[in-house]
Wavefront OBJ file of the C-alpha trace (Angstrom):
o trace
v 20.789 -7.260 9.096
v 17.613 -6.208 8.147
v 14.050 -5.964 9.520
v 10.619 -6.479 7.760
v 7.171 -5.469 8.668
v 4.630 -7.001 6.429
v 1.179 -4.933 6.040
v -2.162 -5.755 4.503
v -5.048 -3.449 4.086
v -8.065 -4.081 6.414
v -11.587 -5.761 4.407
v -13.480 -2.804 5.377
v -14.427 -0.187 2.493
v -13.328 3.743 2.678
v -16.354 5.768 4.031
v -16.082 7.590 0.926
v -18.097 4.263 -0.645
v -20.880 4.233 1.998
v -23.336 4.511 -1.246
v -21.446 1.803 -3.388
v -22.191 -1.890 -2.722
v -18.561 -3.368 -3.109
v -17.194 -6.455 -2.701
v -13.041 -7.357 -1.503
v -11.767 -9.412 -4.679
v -8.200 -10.177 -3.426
v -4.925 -8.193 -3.855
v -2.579 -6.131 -5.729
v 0.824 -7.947 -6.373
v 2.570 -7.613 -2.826
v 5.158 -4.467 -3.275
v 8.316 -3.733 -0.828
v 9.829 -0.375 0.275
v 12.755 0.735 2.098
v 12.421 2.792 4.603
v 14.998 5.004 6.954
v 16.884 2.356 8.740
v 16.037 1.954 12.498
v 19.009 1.222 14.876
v 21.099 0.453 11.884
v 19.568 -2.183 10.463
v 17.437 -1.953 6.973
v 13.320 -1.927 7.366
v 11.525 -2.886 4.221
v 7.974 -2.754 4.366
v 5.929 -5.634 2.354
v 2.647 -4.154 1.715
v -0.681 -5.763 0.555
v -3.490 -3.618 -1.292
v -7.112 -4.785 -1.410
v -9.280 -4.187 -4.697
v -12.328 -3.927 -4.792
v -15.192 -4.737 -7.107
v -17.995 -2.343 -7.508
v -21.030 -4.440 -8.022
v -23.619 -1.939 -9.970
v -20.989 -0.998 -12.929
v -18.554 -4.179 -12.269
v -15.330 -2.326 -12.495
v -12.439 -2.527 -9.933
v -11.853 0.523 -7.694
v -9.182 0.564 -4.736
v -7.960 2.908 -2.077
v -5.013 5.461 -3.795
v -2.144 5.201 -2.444
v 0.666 7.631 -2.421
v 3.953 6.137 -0.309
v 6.619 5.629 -2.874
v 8.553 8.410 -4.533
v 7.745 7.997 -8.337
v 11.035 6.420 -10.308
v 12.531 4.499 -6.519
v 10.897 1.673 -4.611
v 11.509 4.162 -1.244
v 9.226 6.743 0.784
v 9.621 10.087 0.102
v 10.740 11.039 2.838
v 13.928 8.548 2.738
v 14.469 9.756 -0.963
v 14.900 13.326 0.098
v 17.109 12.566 3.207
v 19.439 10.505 0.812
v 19.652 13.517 -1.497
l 1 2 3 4 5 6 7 8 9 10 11 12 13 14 15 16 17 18 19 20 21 22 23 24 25 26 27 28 29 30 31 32 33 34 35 36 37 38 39 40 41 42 43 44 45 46 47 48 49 50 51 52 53 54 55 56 57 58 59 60 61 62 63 64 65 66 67 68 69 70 71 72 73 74 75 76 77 78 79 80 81 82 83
């Protein structure tokens, strides 16, 4: 069996961008990691990101993110335990 938590990212801006008017245009494509399993059953996280639009230079700028272990779709922490 397995067990999902779905996450999205909050429509309030990073204090970092107190001086930048921005506006929330939508989301990233959803993404899904595995995570360590709890009790013995599979957890799988669905996360949403939020972008952003910067409205003085009209560019898209969003919060970085650094969960997944480059080259698996897992934390980093669950790639180096299965190591």
């Amino acid at each position: 069996m397995q067990r999902s938590i779905e996450l999205e990212e909050v429509n309030t801006p990073p204090s970092e961008w107190d001086g930048i008017k921005v506006l929330s245009k939508g989301f990233f494509p959803q993404i899904v990691i595995q995570d360590f399993p709890i009790r013995g059953h599979k957890v799988f996280f669905h996360i949403r990101r939020r972008r952003w639009l910067n409205t003085e230079t009209s560019t898209l700028i969003y919060r970085t993110w650094t969960l997944v272990e480059k080259g698996t779709r897992m934390t980093g922490e669950f790639a180096a335990f299965l190591k």
